[in-house]
PyMOL commands that place a pseudoatom at each C-alpha (Angstrom):
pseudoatom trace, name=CA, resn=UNK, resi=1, chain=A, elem=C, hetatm=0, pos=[0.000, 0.000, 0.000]
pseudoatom trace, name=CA, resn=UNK, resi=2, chain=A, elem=C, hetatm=0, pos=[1.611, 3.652, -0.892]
pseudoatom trace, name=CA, resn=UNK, resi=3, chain=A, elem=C, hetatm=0, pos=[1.024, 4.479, 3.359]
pseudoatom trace, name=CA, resn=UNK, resi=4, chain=A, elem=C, hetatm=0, pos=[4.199, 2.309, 3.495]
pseudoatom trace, name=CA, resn=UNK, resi=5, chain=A, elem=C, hetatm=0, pos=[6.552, 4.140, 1.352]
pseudoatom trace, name=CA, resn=UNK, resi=6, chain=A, elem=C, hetatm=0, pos=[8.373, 6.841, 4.210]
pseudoatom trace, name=CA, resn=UNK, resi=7, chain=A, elem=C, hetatm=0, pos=[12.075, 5.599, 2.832]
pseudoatom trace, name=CA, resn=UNK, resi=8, chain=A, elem=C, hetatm=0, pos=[11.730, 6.472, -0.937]
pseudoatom trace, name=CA, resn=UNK, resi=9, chain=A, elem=C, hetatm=0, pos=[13.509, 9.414, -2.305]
pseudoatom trace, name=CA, resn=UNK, resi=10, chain=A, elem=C, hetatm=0, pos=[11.277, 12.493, -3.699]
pseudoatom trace, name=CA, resn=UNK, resi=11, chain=A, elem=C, hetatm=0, pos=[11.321, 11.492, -7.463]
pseudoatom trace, name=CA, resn=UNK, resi=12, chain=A, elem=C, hetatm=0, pos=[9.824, 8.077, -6.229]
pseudoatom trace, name=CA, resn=UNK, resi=13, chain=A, elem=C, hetatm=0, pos=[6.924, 9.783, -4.691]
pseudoatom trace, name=CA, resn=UNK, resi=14, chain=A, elem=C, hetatm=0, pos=[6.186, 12.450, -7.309]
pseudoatom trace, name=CA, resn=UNK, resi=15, chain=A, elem=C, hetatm=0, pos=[6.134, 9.117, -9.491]
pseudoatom trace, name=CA, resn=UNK, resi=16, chain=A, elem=C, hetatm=0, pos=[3.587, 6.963, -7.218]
pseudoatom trace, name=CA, resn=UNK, resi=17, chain=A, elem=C, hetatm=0, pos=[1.501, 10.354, -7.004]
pseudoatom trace, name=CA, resn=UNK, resi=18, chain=A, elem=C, hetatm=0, pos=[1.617, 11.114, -10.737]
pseudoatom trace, name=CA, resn=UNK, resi=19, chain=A, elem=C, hetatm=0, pos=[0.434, 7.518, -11.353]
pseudoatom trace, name=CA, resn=UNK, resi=20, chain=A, elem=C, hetatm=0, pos=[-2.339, 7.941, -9.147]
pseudoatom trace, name=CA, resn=UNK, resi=21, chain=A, elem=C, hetatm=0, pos=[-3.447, 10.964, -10.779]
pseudoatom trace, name=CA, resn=UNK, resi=22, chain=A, elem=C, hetatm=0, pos=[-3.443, 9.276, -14.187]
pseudoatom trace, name=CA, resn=UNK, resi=23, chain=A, elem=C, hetatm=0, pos=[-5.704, 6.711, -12.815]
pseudoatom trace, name=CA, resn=UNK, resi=24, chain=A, elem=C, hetatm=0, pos=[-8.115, 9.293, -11.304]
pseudoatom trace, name=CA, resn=UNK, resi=25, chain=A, elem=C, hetatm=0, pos=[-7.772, 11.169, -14.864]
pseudoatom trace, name=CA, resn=UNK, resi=26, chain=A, elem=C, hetatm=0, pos=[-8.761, 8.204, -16.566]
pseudoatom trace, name=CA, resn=UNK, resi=27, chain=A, elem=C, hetatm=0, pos=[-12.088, 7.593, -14.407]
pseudoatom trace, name=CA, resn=UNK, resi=28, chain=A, elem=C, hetatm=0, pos=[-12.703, 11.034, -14.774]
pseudoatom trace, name=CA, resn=UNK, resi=29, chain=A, elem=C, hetatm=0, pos=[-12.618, 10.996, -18.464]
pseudoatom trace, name=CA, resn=UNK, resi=30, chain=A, elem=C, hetatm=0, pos=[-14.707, 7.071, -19.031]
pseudoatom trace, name=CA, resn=UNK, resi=31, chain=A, elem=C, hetatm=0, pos=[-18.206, 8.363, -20.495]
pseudoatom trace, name=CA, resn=UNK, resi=32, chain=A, elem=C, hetatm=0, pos=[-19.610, 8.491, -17.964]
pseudoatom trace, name=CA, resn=UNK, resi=33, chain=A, elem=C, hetatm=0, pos=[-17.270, 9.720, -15.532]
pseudoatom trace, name=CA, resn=UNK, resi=34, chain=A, elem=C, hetatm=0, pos=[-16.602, 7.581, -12.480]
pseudoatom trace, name=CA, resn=UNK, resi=35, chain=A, elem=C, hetatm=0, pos=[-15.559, 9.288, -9.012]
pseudoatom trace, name=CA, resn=UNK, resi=36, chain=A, elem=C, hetatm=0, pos=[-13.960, 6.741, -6.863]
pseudoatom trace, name=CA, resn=UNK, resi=37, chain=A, elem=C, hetatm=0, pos=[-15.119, 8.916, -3.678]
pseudoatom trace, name=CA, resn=UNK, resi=38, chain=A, elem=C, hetatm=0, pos=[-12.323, 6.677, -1.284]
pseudoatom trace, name=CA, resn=UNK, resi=39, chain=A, elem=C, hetatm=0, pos=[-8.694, 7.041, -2.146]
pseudoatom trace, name=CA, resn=UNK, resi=40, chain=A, elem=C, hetatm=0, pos=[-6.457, 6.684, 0.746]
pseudoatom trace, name=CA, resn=UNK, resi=41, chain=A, elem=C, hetatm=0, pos=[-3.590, 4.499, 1.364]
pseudoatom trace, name=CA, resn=UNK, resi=42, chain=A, elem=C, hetatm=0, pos=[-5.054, 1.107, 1.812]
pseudoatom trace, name=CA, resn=UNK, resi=43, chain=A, elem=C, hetatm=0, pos=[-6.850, 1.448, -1.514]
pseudoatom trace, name=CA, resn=UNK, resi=44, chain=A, elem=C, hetatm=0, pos=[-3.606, 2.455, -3.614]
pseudoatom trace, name=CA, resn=UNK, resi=45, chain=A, elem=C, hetatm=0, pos=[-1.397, -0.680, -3.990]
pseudoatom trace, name=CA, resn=UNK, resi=46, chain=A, elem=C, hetatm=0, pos=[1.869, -0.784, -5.099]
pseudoatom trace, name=CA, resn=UNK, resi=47, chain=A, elem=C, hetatm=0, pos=[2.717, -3.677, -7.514]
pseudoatom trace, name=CA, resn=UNK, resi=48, chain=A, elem=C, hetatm=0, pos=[6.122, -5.802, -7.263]
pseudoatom trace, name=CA, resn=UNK, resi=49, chain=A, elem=C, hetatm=0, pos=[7.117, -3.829, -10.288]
pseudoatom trace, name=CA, resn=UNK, resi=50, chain=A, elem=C, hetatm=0, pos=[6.747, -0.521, -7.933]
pseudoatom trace, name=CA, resn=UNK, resi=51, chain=A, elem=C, hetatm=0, pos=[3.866, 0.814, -9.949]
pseudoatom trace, name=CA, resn=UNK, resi=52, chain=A, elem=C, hetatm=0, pos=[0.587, 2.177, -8.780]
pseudoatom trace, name=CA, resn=UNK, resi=53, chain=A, elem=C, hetatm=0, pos=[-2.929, 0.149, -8.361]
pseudoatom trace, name=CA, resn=UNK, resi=54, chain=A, elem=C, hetatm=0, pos=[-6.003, 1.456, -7.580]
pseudoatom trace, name=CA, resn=UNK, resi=55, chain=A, elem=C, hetatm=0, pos=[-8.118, -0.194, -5.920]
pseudoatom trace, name=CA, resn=UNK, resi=56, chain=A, elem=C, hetatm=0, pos=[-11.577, -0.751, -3.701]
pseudoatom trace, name=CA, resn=UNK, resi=57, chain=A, elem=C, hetatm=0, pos=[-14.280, 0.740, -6.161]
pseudoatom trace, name=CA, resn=UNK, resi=58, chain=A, elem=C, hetatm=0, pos=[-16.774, -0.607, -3.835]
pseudoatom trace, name=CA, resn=UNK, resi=59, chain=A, elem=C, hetatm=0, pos=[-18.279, 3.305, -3.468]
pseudoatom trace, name=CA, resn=UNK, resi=60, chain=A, elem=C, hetatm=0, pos=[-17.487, 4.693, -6.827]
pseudoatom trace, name=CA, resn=UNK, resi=61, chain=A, elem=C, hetatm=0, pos=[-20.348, 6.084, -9.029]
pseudoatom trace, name=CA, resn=UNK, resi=62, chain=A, elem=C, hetatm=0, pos=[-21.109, 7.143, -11.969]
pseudoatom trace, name=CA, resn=UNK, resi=63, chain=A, elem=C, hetatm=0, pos=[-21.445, 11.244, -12.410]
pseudoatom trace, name=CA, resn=UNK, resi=64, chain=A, elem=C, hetatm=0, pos=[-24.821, 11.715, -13.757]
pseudoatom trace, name=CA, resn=UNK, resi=65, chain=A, elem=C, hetatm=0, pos=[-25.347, 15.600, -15.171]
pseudoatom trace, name=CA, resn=UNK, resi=66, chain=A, elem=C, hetatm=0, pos=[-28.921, 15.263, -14.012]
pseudoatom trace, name=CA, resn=UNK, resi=67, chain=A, elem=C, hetatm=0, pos=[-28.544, 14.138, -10.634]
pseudoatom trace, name=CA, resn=UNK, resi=68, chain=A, elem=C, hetatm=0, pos=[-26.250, 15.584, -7.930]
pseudoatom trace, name=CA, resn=UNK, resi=69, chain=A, elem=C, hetatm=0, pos=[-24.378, 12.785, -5.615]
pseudoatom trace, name=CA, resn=UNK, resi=70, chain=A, elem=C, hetatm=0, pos=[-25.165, 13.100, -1.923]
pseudoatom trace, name=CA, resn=UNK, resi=71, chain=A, elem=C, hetatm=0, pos=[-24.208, 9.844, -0.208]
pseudoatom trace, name=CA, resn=UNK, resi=72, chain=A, elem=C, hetatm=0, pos=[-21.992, 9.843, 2.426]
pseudoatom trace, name=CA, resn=UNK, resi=73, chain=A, elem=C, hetatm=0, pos=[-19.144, 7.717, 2.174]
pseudoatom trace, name=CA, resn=UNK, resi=74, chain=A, elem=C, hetatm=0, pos=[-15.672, 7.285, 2.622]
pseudoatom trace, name=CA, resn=UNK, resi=75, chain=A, elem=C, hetatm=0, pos=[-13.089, 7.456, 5.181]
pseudoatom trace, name=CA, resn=UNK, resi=76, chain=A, elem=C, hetatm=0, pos=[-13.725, 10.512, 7.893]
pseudoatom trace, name=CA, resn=UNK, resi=77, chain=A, elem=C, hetatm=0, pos=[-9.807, 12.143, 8.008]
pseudoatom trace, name=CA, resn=UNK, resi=78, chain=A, elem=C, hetatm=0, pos=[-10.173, 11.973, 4.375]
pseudoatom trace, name=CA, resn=UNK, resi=79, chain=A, elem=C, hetatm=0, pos=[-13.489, 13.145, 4.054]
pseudoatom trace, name=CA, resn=UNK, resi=80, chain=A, elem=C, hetatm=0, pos=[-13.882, 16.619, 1.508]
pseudoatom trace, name=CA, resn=UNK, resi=81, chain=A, elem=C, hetatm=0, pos=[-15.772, 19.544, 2.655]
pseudoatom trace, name=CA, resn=UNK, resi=82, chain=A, elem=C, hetatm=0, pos=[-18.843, 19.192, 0.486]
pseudoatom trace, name=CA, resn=UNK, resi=83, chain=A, elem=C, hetatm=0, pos=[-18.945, 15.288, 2.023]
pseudoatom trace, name=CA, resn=UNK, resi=84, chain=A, elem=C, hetatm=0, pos=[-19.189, 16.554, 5.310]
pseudoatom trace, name=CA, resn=UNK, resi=85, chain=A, elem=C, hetatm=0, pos=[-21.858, 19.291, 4.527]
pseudoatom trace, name=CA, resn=UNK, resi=86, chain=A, elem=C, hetatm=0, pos=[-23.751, 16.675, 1.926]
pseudoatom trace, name=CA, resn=UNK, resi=87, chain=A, elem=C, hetatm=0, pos=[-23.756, 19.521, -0.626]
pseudoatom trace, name=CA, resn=UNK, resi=88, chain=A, elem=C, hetatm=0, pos=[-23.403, 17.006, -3.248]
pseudoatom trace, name=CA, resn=UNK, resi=89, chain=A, elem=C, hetatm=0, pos=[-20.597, 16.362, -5.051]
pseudoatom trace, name=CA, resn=UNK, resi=90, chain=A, elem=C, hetatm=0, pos=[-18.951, 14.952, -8.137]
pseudoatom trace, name=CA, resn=UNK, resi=91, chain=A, elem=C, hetatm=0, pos=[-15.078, 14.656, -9.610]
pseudoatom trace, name=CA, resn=UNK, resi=92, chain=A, elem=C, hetatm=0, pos=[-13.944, 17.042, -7.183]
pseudoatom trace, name=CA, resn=UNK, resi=93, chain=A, elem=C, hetatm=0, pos=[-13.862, 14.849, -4.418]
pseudoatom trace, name=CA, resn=UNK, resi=94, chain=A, elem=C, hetatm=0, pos=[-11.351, 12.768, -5.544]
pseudoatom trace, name=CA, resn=UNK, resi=95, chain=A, elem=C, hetatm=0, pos=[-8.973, 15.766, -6.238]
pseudoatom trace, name=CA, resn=UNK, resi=96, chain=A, elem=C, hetatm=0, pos=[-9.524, 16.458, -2.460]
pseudoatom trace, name=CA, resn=UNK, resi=97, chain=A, elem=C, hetatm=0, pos=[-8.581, 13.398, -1.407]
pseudoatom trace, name=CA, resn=UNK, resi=98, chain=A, elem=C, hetatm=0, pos=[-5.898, 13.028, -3.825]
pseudoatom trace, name=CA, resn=UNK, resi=99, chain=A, elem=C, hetatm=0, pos=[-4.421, 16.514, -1.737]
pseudoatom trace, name=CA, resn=UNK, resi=100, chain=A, elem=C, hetatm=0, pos=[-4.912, 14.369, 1.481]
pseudoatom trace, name=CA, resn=UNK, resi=101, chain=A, elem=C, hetatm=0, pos=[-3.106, 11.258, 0.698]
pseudoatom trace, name=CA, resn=UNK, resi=102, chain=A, elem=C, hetatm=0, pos=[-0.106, 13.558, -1.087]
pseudoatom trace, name=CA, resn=UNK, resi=103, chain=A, elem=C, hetatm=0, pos=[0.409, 15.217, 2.684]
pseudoatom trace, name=CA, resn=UNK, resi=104, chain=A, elem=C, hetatm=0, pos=[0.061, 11.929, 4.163]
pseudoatom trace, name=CA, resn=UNK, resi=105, chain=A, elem=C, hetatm=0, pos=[2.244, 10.149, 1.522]
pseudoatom trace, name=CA, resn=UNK, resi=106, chain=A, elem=C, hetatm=0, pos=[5.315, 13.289, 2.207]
pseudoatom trace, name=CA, resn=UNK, resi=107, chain=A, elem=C, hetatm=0, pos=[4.911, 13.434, 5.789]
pseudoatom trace, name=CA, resn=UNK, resi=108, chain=A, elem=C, hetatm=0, pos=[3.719, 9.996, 7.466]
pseudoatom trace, name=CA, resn=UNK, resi=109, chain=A, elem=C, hetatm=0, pos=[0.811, 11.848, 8.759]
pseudoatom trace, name=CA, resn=UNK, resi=110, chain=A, elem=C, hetatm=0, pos=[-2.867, 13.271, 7.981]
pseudoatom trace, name=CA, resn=UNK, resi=111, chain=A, elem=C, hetatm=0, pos=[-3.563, 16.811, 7.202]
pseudoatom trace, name=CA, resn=UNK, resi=112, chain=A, elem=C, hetatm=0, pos=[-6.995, 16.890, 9.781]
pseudoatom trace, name=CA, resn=UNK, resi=113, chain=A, elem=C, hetatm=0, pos=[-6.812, 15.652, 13.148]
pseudoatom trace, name=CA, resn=UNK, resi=114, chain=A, elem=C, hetatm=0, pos=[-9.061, 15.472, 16.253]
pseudoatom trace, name=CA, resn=UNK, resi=115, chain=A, elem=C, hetatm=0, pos=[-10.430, 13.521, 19.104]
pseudoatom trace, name=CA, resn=UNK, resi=116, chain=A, elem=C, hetatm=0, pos=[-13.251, 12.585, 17.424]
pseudoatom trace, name=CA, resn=UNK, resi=117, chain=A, elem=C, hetatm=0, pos=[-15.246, 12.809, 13.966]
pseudoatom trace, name=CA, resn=UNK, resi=118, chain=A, elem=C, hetatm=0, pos=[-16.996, 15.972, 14.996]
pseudoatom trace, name=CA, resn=UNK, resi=119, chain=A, elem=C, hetatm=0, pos=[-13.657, 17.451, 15.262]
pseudoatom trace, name=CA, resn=UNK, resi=120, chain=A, elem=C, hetatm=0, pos=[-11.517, 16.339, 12.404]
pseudoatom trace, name=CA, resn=UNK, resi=121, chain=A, elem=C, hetatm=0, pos=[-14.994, 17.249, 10.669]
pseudoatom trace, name=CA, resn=UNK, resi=122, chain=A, elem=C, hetatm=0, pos=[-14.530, 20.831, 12.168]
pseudoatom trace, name=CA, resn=UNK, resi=123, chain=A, elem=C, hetatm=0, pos=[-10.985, 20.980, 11.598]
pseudoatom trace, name=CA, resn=UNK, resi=124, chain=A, elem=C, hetatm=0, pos=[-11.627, 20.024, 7.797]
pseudoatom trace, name=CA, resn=UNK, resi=125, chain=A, elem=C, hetatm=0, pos=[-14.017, 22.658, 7.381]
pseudoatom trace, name=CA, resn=UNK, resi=126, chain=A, elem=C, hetatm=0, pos=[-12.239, 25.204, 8.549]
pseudoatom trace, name=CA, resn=UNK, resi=127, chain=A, elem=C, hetatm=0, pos=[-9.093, 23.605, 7.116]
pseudoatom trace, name=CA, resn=UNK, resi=128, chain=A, elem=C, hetatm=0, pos=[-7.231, 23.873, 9.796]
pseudoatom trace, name=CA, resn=UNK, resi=129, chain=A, elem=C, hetatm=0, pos=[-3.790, 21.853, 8.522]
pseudoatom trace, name=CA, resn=UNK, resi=130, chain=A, elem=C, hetatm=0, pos=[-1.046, 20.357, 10.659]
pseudoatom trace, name=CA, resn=UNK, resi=131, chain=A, elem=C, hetatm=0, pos=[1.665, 21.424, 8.424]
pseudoatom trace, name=CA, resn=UNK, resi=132, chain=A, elem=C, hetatm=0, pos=[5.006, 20.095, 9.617]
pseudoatom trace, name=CA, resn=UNK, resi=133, chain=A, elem=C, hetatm=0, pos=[7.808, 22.902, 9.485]
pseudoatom trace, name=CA, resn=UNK, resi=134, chain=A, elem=C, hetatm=0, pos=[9.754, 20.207, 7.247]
pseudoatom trace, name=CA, resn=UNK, resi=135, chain=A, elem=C, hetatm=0, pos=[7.477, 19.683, 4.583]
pseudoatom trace, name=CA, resn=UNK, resi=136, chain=A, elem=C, hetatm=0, pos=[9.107, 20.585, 1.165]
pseudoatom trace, name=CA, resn=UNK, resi=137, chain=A, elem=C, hetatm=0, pos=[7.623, 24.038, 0.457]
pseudoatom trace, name=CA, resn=UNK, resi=138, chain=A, elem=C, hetatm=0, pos=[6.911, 23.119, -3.086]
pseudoatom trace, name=CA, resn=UNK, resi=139, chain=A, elem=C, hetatm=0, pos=[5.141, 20.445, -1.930]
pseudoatom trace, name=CA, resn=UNK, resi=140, chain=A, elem=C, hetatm=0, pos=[3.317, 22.781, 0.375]
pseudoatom trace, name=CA, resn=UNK, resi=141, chain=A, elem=C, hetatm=0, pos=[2.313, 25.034, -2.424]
pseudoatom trace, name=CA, resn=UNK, resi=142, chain=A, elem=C, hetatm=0, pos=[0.554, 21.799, -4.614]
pseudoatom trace, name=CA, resn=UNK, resi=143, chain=A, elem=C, hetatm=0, pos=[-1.395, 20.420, -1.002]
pseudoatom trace, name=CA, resn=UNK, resi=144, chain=A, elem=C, hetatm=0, pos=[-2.539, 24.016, -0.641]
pseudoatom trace, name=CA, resn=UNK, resi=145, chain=A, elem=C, hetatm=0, pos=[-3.954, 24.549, -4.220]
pseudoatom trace, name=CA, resn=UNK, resi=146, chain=A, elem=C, hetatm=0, pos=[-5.818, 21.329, -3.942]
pseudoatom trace, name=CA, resn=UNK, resi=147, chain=A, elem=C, hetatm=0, pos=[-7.138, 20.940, -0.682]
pseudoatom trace, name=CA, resn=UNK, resi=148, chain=A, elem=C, hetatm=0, pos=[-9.255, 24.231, -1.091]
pseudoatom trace, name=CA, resn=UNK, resi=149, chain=A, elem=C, hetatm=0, pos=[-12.961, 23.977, 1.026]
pseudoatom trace, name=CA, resn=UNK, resi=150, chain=A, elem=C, hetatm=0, pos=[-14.869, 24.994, -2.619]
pseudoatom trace, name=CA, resn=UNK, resi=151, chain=A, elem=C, hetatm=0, pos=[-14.406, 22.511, -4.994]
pseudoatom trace, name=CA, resn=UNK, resi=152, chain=A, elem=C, hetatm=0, pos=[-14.086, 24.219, -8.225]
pseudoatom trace, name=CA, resn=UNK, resi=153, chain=A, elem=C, hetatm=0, pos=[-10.978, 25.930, -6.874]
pseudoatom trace, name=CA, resn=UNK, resi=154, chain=A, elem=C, hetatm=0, pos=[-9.051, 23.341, -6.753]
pseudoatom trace, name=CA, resn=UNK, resi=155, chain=A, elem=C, hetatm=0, pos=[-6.382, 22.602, -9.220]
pseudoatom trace, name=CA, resn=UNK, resi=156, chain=A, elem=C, hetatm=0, pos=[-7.545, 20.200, -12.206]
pseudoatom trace, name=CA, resn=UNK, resi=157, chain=A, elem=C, hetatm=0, pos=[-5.551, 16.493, -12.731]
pseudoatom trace, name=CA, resn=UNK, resi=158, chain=A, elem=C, hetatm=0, pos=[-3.589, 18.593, -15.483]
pseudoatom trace, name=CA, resn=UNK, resi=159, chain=A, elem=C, hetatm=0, pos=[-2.696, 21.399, -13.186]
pseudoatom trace, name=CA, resn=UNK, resi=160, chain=A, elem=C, hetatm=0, pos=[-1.581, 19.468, -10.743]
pseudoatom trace, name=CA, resn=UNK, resi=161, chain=A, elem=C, hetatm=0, pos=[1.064, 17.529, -13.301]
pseudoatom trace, name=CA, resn=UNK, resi=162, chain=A, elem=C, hetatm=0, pos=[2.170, 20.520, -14.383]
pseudoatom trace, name=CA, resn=UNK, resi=163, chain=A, elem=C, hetatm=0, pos=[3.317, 22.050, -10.617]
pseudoatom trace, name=CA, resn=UNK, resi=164, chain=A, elem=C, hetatm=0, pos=[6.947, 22.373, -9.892]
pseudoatom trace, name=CA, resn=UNK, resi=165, chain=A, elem=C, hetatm=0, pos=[6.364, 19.633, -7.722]
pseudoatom trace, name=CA, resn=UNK, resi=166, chain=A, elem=C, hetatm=0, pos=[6.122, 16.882, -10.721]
pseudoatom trace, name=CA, resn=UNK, resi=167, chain=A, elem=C, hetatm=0, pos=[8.026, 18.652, -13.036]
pseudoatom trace, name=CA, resn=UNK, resi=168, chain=A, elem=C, hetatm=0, pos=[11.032, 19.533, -10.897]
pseudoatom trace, name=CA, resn=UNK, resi=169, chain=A, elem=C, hetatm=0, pos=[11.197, 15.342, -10.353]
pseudoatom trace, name=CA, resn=UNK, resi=170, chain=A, elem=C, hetatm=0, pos=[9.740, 14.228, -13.724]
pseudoatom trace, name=CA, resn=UNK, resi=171, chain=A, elem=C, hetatm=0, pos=[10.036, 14.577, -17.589]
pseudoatom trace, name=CA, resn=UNK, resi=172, chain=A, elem=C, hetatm=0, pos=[6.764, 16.246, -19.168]
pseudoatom trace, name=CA, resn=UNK, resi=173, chain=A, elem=C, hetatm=0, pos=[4.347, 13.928, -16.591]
pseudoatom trace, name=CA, resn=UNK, resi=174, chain=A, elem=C, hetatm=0, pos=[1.295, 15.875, -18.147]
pseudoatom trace, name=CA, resn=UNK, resi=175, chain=A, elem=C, hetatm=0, pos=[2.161, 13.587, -21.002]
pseudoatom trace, name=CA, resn=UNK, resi=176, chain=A, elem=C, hetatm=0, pos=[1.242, 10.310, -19.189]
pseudoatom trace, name=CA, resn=UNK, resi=177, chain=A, elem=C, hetatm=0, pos=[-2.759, 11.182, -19.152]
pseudoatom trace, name=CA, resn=UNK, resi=178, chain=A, elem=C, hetatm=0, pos=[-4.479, 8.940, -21.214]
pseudoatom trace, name=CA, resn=UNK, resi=179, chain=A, elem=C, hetatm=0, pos=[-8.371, 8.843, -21.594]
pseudoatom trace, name=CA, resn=UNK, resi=180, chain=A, elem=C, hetatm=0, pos=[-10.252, 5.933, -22.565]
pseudoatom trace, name=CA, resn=UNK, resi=181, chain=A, elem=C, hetatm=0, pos=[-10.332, 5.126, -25.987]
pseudoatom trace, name=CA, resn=UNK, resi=182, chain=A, elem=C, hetatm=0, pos=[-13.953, 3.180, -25.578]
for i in range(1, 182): cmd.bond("trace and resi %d" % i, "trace and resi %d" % (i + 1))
show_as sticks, trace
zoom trace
């Protein structure tokens, strides 16, 4: 699972990351689009060849133009704002929790923490982040331009490939988005 990965170098984790964002870019794009609405560690696998699986589509859905999602699901420290508030939601809650696993994945921790699911709920809302004062700042930037409380601000699948944190590690990863061809 990509939780167990504290001992590889930067360019290793901008690589697991960037093929987790593919992934997510390809449900995004299938016709019609799936939201996977529970990335986190345990459902992103690493295979022997150290490439990226995603797993656990037990509460993906389909995004549906007509109807607006409202069911509650997932896992509560990685929960997005409009989860927690059951605005409704659609694509944008994977980039969310694509922000979440990225801290967790660079600094062994979770971005939202409390004593109890009313308070990491609280803490989420008002995004009130844990930053460690080691955290590479470029790093920082990316986490901050994603996890952002109204959804449509956050930074796109492509935007996110094209940070200094991915480029600055990889060559052209915007490149590596494929949709489907179905």
């Amino acid at each position: 699972e990509i939780g167990q990965t504290e001992n590889y170098e930067p360019k290793k984790k901008a690589t697991l990351m960037k093929e987790l964002i593919c992934a997510i870019y390809y449900l995004h794009n299938m016709n019609p689009p799936i939201v996977h609405r529970d990335i986190k560690p345990e459902n992103v696998l690493i295979d022997k060849n150290g490439h990226v699986k995603l797993t656990d589509f037990g509460w993906s859905n389909y995004i549906n133009n007509k109807e607006i999602r409202s069911t509650y699901c997932g896992t509560p420290v990685y929960l997005a704002p409009e989860m927690i508030t059951l605005i409704g939601h659609d694509q944008h809650l994977d980039i969310w929790c694509i922000g979440v696993l990225m801290f967790e994945l660079l600094t062994g921790e979770v971005p939202f923490k409390g004593k109890d699911l009313k308070s990491v709920s609280g803490n989420i809302l008002s995004l009130k982040i844990l930053w460690p004062r080691d955290i590479n700042p470029e790093a920082k930037n990316l986490i901050g331009k994603i996890l952002k409380p109204e959804p449509k601000e956050r930074l796109s699948l492509e935007e996110m490939l094209k940070h200094p944190f991915f480029t600055k590690h990889l060559n052209n990863p915007v490149n590596s988005l494929m949709k489907p061809t179905i």
